[in-house]
N, C-alpha and C positions, 0 to 999 in steps of 0.2 A: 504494500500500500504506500503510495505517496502521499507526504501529508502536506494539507494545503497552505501555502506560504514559504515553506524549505526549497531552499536552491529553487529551481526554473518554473517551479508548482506556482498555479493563480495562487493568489488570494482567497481567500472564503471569507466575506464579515462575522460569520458565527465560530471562527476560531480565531482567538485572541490568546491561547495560551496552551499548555499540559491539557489543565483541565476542563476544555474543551474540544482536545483530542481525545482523551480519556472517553470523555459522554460520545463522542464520534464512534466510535470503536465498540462502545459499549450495545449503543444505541442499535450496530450490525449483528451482535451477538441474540441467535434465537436458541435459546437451552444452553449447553455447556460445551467449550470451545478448549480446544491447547493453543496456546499464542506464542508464535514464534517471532523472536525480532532481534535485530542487532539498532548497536547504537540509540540512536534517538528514541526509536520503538520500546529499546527496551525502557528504558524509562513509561511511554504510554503501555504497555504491557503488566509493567509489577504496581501502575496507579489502576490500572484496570482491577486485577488481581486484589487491591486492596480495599476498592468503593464498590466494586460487584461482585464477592469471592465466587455467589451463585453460577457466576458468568463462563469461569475458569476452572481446568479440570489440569492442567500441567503447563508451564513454561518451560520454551528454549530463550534462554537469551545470552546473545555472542557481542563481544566486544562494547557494553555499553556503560555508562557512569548508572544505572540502575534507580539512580537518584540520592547518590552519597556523592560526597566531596573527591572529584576526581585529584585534584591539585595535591592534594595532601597525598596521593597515592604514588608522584612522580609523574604525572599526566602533564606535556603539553598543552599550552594554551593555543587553542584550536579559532579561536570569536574571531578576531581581528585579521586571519586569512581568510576564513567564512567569508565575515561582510566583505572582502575583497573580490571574492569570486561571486558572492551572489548579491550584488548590491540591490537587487531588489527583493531580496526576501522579507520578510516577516520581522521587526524588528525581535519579538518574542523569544525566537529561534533563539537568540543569542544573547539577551538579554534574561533571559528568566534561569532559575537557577533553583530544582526539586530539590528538595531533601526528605528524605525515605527511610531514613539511618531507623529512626525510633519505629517505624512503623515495621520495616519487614521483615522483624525475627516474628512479627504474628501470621504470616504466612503458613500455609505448611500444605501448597501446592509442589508436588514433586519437580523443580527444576535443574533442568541441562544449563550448563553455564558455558560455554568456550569461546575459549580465549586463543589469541595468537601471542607470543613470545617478545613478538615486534611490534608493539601497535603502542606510540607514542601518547597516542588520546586518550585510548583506556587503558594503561598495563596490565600485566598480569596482580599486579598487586590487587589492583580494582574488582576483578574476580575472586582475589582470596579472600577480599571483608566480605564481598558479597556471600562464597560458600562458606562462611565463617558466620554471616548474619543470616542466611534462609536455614533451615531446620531440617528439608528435606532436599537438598543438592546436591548435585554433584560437578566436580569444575574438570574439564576435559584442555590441556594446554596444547596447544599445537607447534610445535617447532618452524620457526623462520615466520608465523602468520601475523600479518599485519593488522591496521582496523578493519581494511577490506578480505578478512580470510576467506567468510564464506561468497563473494566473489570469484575471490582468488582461488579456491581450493572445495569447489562447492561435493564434489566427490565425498572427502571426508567427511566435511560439514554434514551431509547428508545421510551418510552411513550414522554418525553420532545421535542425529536427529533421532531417526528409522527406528534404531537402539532404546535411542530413552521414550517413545512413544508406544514400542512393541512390548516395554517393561509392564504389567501389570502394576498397580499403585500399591505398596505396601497397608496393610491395615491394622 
């Protein structure tokens, strides 16, 4: 899903933020969904997860700030080449800033975490608070994989995916 405002995406007046993509997202869900997402997504994915649990039955999410403090994790600052390359996006995009920290040890949707080795925006660190802060995770590291792994390496990605969605849910 492309969300509206990010890089070359119109506009939409009725998203002005997360929590507007959240109710977007939410609002497509009819019964219980696995949401898979890197980056950006994952951030709309673990807010989904957390305003509709009804909604979500497992998350994959690869390479994203999740909605914790990426900065403190050794992450590159990402804003200021953004609005370089998409000057017309959303100011939100880049300007808004979730924090998730306290909310998602109350999870306890089975999630896929993966990460690439390489990926400046979100390190690997960013995946070990996360699998350190979900309850029921698991963090898959990928060697050489950048932000863009599952782009780059959708093979894997895909096998991992396949993996943690073929897993029955522990009870």
């Amino acid at each position: 899903m492309s969300w509206p405002g990010a890089g070359h995406q119109p506009h939409d007046p009725g998203v002005r933020g997360f929590d507007d993509l959240i109710s977007l997202v939410a609002g497509r869900i009819d019964g219980e969904a696995d949401l898979i997402a890197q980056s950006m997504g994952g951030v709309v994915a673990i807010g989904v997860a957390l305003k509709h649990p009804e909604k979500v039955r497992r998350l994959v999410l690869t390479a994203t700030s999740g909605g914790i403090d990426v900065r403190s994790r050794g992450a590159t600052e990402w804003r200021e080449e953004y609005r370089k390359e998409y000057p017309q996006a959303a100011d939100w995009i880049w300007r808004e800033q979730v924090d998730y920290v306290g909310a998602i040890p109350g999870l306890r949707n089975p999630t896929l975490l993966i990460w690439g080795d390489h990926d400046p925006i979100s390190p690997v660190a960013v995946g070990q608070q996360l699998n350190e802060l979900l309850p029921e995770s698991t963090l898959h590291v990928l060697e050489g994989g950048t932000h863009s792994l599952a782009e780059d390496r959708p093979d894997e990605v895909a096998a991992l995916v396949v993996d943690h969605l073929d897993t029955p849910p522990q009870s």
